[in-house]
PyMOL Python script that loads the backbone (N, CA, C, O; Angstrom):
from pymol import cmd

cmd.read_pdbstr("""\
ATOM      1  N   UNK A   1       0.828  -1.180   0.000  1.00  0.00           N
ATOM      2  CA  UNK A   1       0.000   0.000   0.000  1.00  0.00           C
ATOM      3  C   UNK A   1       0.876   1.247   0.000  1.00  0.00           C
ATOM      4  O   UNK A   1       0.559   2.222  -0.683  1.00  0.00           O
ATOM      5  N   UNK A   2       2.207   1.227   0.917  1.00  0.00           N
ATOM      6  CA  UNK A   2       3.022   2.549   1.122  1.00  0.00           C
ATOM      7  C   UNK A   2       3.330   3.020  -1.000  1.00  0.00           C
ATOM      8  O   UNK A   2       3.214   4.023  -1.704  1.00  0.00           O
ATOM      9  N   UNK A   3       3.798   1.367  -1.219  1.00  0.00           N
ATOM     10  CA  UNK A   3       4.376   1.758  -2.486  1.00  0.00           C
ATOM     11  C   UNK A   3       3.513   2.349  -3.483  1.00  0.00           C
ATOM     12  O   UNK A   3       3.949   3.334  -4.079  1.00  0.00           O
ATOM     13  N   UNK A   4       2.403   1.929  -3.753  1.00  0.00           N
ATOM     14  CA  UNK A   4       1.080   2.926  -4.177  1.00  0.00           C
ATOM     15  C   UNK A   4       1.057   4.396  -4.252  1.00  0.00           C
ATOM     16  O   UNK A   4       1.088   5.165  -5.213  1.00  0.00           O
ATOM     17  N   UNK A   5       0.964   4.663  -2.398  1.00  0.00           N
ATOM     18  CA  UNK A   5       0.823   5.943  -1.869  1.00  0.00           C
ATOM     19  C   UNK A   5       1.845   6.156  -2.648  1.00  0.00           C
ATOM     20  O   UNK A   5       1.360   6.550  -3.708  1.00  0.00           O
ATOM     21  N   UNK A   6       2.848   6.127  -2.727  1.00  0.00           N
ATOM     22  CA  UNK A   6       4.997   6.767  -2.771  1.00  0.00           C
ATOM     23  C   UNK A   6       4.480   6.829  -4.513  1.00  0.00           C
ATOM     24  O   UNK A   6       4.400   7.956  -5.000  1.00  0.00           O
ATOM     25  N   UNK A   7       4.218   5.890  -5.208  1.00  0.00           N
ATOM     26  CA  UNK A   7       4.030   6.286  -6.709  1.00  0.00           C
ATOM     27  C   UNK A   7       2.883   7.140  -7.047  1.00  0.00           C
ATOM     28  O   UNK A   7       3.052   7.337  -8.250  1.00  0.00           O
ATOM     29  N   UNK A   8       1.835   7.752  -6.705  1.00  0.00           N
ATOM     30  CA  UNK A   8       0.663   8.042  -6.896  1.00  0.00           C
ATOM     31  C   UNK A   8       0.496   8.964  -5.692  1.00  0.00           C
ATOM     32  O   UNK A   8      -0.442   8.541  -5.017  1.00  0.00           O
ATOM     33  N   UNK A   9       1.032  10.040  -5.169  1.00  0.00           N
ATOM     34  CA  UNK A   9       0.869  10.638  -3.925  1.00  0.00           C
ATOM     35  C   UNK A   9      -0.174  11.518  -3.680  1.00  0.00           C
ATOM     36  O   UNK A   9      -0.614  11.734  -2.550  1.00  0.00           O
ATOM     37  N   UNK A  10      -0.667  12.134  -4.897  1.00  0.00           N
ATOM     38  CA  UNK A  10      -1.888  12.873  -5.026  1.00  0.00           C
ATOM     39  C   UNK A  10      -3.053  12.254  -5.634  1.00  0.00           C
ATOM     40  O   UNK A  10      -3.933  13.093  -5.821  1.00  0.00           O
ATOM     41  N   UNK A  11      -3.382  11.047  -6.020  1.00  0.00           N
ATOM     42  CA  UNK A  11      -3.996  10.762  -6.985  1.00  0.00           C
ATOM     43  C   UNK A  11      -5.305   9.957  -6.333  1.00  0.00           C
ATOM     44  O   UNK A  11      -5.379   8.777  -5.989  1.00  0.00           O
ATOM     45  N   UNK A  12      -6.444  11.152  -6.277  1.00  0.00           N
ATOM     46  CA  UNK A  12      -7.985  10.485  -5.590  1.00  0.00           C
ATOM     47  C   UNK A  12      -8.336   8.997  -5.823  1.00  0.00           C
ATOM     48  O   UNK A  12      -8.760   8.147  -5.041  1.00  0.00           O
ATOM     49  N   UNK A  13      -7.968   8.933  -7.400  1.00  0.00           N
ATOM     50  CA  UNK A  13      -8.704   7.855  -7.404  1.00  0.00           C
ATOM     51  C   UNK A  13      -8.661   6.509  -6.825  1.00  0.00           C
ATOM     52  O   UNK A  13      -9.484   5.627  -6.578  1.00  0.00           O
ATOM     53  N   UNK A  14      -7.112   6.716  -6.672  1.00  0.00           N
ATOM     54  CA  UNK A  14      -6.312   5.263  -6.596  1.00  0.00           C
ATOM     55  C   UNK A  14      -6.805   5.204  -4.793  1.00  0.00           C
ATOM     56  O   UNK A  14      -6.974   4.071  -4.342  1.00  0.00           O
ATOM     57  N   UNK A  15      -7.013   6.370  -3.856  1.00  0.00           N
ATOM     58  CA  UNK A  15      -6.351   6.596  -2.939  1.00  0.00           C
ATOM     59  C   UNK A  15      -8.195   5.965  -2.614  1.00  0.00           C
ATOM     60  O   UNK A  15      -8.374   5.061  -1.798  1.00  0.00           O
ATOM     61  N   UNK A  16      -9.197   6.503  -3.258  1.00  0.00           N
ATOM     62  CA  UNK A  16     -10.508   6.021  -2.906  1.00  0.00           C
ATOM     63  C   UNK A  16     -10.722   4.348  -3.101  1.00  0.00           C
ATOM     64  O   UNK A  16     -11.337   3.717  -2.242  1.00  0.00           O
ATOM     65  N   UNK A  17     -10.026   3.520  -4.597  1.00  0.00           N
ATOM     66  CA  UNK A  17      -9.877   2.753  -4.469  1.00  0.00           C
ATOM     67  C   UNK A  17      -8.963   1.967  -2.873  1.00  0.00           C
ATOM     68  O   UNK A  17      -9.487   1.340  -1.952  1.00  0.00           O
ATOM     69  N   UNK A  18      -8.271   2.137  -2.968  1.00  0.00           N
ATOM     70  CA  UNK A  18      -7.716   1.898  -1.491  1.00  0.00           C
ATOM     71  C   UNK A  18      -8.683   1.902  -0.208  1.00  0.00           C
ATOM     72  O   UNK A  18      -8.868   0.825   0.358  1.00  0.00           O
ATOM     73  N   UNK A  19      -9.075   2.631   0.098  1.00  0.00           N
ATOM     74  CA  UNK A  19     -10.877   2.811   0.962  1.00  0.00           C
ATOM     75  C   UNK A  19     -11.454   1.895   0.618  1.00  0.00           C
ATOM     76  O   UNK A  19     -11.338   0.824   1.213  1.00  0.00           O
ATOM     77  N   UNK A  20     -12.135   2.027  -0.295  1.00  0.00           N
ATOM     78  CA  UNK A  20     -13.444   1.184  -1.120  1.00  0.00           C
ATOM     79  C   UNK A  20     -12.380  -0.378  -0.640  1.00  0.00           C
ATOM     80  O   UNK A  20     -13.058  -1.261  -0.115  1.00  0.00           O
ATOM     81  N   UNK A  21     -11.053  -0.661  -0.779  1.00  0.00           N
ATOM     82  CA  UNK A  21     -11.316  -2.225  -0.706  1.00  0.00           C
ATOM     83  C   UNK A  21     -10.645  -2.391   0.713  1.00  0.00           C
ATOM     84  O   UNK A  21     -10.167  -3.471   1.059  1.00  0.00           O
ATOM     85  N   UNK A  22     -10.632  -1.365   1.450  1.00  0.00           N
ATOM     86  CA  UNK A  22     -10.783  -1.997   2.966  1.00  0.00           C
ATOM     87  C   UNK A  22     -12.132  -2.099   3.391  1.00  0.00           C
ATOM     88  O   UNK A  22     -12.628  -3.110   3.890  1.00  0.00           O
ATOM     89  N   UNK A  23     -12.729  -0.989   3.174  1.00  0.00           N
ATOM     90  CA  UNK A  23     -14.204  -0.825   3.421  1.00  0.00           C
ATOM     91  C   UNK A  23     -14.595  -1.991   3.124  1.00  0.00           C
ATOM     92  O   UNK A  23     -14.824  -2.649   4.139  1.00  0.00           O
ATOM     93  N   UNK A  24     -14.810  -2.654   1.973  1.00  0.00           N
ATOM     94  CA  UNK A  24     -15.182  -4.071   1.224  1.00  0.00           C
ATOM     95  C   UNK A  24     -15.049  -5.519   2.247  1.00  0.00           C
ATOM     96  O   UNK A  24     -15.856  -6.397   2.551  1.00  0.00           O
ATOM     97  N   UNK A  25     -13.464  -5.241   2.622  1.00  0.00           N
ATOM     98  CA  UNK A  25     -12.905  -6.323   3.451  1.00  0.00           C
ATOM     99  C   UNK A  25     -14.095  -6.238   4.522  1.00  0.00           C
ATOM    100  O   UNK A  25     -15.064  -6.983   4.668  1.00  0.00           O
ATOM    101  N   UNK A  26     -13.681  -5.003   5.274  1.00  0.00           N
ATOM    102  CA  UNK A  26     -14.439  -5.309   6.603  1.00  0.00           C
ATOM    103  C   UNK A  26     -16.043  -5.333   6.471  1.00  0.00           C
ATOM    104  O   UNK A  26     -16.629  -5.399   7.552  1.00  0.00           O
ATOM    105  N   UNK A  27     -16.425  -5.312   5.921  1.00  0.00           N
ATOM    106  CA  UNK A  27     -18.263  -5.698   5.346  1.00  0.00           C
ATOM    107  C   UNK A  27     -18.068  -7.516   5.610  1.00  0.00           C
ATOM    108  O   UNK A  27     -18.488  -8.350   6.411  1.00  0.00           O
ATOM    109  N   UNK A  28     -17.105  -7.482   4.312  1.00  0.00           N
ATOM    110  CA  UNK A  28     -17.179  -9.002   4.673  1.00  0.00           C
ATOM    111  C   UNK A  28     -16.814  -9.774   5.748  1.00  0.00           C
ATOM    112  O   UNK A  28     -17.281 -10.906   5.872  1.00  0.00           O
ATOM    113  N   UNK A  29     -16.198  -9.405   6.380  1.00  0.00           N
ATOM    114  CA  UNK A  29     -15.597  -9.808   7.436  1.00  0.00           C
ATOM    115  C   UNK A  29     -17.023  -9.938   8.997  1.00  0.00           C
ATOM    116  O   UNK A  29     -17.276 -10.861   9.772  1.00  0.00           O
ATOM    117  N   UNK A  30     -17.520  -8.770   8.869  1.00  0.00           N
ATOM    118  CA  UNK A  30     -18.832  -8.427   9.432  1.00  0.00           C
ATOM    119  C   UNK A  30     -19.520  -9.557   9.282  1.00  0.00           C
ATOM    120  O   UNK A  30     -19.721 -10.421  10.135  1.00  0.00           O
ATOM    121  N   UNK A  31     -19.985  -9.519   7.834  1.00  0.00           N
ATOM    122  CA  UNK A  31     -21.330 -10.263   7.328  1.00  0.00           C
ATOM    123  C   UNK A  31     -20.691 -11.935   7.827  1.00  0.00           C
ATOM    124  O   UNK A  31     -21.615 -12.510   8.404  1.00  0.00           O
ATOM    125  N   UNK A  32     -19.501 -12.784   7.774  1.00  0.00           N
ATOM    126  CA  UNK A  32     -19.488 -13.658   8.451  1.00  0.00           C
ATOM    127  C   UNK A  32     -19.168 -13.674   9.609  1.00  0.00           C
ATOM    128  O   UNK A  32     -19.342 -14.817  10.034  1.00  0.00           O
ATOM    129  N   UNK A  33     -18.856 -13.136  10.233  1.00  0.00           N
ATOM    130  CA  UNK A  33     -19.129 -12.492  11.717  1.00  0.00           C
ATOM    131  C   UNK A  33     -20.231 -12.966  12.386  1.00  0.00           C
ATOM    132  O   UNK A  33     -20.254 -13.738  13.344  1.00  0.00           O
ATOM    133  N   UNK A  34     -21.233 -12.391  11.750  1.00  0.00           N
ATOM    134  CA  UNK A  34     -22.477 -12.164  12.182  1.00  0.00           C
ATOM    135  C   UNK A  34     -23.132 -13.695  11.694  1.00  0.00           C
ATOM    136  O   UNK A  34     -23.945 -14.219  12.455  1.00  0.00           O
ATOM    137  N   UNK A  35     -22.787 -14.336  10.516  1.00  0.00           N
ATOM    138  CA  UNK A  35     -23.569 -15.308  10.253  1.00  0.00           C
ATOM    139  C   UNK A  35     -23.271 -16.628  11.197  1.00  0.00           C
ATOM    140  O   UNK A  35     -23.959 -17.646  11.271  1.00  0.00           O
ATOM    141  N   UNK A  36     -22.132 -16.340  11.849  1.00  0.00           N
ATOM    142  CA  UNK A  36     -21.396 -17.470  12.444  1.00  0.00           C
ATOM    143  C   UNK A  36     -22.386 -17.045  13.601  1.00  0.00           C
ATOM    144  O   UNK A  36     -23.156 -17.979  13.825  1.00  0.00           O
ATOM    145  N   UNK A  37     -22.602 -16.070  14.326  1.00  0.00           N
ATOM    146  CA  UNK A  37     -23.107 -15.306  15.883  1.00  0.00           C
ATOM    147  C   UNK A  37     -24.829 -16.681  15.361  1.00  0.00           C
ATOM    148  O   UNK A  37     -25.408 -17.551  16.012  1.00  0.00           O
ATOM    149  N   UNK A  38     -24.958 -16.287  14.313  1.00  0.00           N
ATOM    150  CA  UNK A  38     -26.833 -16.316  14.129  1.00  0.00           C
ATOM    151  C   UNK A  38     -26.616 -17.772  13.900  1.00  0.00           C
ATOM    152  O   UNK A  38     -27.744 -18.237  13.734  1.00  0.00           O
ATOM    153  N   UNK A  39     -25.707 -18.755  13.803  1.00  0.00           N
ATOM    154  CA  UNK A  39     -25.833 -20.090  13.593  1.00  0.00           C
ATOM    155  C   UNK A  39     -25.674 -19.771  15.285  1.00  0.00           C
ATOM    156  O   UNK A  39     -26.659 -19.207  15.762  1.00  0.00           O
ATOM    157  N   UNK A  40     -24.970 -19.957  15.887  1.00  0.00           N
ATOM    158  CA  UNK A  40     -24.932 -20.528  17.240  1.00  0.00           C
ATOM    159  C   UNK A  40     -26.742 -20.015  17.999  1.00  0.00           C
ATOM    160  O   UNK A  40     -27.591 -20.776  18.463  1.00  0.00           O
ATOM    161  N   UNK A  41     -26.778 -18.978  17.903  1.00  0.00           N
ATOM    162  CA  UNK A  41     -28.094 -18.285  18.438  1.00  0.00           C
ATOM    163  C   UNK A  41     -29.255 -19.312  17.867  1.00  0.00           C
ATOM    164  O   UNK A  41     -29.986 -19.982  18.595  1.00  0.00           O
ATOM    165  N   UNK A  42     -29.281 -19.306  16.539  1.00  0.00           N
ATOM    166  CA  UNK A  42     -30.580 -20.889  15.716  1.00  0.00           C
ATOM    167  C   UNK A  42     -29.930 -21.842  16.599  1.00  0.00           C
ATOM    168  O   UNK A  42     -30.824 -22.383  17.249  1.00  0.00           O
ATOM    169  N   UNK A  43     -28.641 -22.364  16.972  1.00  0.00           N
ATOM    170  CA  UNK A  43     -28.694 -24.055  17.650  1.00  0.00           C
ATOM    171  C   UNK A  43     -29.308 -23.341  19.403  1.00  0.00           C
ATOM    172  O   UNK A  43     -30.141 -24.123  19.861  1.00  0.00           O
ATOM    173  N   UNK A  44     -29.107 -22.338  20.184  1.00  0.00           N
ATOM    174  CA  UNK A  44     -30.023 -22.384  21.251  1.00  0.00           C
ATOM    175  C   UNK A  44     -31.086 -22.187  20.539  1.00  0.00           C
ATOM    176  O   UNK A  44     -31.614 -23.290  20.400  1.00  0.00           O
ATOM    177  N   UNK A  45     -31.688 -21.391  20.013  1.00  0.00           N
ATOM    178  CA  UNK A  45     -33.043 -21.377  19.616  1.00  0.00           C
ATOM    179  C   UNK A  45     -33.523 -23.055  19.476  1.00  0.00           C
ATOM    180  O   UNK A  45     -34.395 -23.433  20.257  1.00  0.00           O
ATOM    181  N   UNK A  46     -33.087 -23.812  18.720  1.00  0.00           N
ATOM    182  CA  UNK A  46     -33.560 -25.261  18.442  1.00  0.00           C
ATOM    183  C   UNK A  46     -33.525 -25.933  20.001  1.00  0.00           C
ATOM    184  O   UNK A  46     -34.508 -26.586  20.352  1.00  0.00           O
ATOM    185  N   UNK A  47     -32.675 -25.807  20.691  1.00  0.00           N
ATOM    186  CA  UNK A  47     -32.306 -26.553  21.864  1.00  0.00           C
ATOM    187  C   UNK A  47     -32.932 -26.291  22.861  1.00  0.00           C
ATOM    188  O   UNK A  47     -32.964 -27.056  23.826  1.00  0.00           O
ATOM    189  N   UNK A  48     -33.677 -24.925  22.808  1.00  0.00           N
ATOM    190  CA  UNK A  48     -35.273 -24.328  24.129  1.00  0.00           C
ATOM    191  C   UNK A  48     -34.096 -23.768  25.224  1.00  0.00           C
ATOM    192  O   UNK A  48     -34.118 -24.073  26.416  1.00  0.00           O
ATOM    193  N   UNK A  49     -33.103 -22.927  24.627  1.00  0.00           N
ATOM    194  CA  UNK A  49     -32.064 -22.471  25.636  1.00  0.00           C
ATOM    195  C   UNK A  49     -32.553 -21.103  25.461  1.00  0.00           C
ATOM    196  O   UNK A  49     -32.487 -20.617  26.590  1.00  0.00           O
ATOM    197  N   UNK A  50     -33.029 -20.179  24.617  1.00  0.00           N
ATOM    198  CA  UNK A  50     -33.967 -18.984  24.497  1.00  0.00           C
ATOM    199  C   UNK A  50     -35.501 -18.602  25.244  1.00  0.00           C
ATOM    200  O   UNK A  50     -36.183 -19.569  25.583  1.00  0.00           O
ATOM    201  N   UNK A  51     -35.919 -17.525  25.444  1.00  0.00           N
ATOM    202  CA  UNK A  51     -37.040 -17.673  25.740  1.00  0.00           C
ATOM    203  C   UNK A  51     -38.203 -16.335  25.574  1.00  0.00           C
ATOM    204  O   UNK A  51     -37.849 -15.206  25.915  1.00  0.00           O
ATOM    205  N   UNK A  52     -38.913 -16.462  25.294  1.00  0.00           N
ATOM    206  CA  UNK A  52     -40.091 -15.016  25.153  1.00  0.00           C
ATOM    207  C   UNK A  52     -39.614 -14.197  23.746  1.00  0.00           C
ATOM    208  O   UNK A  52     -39.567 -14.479  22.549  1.00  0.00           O
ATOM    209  N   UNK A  53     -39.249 -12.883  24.680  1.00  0.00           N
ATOM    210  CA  UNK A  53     -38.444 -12.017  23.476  1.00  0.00           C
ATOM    211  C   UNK A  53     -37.012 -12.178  23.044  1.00  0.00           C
ATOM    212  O   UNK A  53     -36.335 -11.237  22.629  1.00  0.00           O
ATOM    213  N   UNK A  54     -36.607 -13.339  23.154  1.00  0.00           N
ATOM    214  CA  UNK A  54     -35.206 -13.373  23.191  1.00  0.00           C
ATOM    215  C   UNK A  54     -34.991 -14.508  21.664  1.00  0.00           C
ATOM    216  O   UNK A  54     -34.015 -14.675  20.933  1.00  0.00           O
ATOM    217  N   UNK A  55     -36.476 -15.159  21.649  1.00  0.00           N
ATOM    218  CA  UNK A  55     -36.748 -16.002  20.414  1.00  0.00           C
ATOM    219  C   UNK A  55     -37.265 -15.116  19.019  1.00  0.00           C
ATOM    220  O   UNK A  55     -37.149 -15.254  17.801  1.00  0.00           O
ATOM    221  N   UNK A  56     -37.891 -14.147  19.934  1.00  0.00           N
ATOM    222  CA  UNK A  56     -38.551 -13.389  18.331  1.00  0.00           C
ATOM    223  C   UNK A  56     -36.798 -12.596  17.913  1.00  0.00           C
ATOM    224  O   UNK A  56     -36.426 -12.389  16.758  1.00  0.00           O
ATOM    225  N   UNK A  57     -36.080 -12.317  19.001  1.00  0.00           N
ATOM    226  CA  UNK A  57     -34.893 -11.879  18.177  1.00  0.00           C
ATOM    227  C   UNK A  57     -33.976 -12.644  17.562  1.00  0.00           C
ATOM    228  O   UNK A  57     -33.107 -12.166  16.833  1.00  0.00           O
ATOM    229  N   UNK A  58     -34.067 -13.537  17.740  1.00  0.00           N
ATOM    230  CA  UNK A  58     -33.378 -14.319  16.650  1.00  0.00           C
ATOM    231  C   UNK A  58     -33.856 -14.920  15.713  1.00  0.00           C
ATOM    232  O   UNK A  58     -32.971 -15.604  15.199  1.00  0.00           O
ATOM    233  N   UNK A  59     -34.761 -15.026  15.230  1.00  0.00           N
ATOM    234  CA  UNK A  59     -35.966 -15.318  14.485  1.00  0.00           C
ATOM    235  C   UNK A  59     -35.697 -13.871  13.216  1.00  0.00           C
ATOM    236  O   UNK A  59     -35.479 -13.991  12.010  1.00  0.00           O
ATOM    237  N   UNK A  60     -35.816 -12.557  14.048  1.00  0.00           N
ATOM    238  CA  UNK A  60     -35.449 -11.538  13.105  1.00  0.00           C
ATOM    239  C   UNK A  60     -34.044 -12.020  12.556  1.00  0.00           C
ATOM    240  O   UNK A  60     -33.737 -12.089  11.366  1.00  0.00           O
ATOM    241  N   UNK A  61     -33.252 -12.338  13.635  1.00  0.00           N
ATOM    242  CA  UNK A  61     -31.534 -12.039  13.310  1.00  0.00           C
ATOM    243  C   UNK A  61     -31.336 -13.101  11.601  1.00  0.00           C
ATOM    244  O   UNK A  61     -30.904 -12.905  10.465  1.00  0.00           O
ATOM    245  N   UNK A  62     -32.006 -14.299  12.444  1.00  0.00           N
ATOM    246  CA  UNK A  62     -32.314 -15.565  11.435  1.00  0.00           C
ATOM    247  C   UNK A  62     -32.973 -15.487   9.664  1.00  0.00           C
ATOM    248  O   UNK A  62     -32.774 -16.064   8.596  1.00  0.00           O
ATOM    249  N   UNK A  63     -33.758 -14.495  10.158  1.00  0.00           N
ATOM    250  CA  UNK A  63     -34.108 -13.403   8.513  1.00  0.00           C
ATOM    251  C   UNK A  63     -32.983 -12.254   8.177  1.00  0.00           C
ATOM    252  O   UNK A  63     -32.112 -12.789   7.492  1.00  0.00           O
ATOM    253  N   UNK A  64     -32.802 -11.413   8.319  1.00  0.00           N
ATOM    254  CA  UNK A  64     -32.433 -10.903   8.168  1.00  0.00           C
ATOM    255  C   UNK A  64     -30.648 -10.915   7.726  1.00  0.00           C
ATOM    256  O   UNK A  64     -30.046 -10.039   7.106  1.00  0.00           O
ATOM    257  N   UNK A  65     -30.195 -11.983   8.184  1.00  0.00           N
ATOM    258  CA  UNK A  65     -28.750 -12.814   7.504  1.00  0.00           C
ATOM    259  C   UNK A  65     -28.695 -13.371   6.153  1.00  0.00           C
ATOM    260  O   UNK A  65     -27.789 -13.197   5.339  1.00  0.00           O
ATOM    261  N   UNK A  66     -30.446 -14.503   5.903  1.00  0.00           N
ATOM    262  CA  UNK A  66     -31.239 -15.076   4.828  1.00  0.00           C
ATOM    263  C   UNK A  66     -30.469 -14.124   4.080  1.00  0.00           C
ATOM    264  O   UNK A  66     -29.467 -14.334   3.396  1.00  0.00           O
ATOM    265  N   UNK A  67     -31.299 -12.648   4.387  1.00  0.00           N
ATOM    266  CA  UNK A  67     -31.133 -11.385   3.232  1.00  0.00           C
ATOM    267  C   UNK A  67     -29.581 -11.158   2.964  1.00  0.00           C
ATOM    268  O   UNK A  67     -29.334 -10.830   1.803  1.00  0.00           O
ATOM    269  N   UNK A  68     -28.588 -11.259   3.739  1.00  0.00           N
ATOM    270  CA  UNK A  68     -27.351 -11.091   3.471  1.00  0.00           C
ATOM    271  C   UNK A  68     -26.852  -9.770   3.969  1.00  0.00           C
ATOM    272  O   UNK A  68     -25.986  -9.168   3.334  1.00  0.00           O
ATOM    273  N   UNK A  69     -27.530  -9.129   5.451  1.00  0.00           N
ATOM    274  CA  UNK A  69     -27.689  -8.503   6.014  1.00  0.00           C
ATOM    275  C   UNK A  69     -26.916  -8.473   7.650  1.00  0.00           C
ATOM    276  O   UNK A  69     -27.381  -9.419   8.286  1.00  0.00           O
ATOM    277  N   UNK A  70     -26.185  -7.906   8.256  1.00  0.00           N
ATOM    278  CA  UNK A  70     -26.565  -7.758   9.361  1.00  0.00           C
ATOM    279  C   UNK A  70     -27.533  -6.998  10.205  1.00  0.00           C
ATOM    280  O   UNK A  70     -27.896  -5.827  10.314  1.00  0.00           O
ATOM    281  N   UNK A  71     -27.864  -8.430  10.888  1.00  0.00           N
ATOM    282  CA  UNK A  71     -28.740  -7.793  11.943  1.00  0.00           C
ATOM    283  C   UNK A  71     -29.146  -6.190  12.874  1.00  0.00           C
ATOM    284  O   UNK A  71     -30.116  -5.465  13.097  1.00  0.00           O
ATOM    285  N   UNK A  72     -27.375  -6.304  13.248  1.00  0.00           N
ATOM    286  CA  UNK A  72     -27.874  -4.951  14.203  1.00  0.00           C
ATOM    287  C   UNK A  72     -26.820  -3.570  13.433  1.00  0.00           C
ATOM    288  O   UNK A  72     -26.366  -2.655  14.120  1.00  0.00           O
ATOM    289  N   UNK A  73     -26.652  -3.655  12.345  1.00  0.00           N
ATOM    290  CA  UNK A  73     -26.593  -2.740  11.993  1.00  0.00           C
ATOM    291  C   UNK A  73     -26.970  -1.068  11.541  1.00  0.00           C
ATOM    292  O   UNK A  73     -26.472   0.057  11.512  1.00  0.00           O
ATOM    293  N   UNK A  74     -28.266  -1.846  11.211  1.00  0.00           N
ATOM    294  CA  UNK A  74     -29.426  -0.986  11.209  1.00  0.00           C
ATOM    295  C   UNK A  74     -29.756  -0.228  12.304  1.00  0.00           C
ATOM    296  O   UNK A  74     -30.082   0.923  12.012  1.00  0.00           O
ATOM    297  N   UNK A  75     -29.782  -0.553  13.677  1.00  0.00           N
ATOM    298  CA  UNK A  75     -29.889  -0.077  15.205  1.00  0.00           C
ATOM    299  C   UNK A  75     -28.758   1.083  15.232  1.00  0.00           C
ATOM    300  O   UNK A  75     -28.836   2.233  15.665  1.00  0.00           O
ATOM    301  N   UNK A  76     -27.908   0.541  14.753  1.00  0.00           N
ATOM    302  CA  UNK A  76     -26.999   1.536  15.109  1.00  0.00           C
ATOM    303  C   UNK A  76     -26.314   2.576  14.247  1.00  0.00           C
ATOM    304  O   UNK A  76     -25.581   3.526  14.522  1.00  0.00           O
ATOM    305  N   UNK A  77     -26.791   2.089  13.119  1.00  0.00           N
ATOM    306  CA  UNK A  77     -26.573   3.622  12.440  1.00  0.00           C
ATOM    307  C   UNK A  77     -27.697   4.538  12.137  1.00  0.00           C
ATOM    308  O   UNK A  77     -27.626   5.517  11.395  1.00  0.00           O
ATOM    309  N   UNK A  78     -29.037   4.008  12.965  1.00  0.00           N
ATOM    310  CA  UNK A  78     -30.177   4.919  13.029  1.00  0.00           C
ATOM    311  C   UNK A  78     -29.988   5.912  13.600  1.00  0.00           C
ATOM    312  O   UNK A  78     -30.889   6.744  13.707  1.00  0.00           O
TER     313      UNK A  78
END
""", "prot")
cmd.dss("prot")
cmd.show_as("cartoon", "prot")
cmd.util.cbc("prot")
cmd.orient("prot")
């Protein structure tokens, strides 16, 4: 990356590309993150280790991954 910067020292585009594919990384990195969190959360859910409101949230979490989504993302950049 330095050698980039050192050849290209002013140059937006390259420098946004650079952004755009960390940004990229850590999405992905997130999105299985999160899909790994929502498998363990579905095996208590299956196992009656959840209970009340603690089932309808994973039930959302459980949709909302489907979509290729994280869950609580949305919460927090509201």
């Amino acid at each position: 990356m330095e050698e980039v910067e050192t050849k290209y020292p002013h140059d937006e585009f390259i420098e946004g590309y650079l952004h755009q594919d960390i940004e990229n990384s850590y999405t992905e990195r997130e999105i299985e993150t999160a899909k790994k969190q929502v498998e363990i959360e579905s095996y208590m859910l299956s196992n009656g280790m959840l209970y009340e409101q603690e089932k309808e949230i994973v039930k959302y979490n459980i949709q909302k991954i489907a979509e290729n989504v994280v869950p609580w993302w949305e919460a927090t950049e509201a």
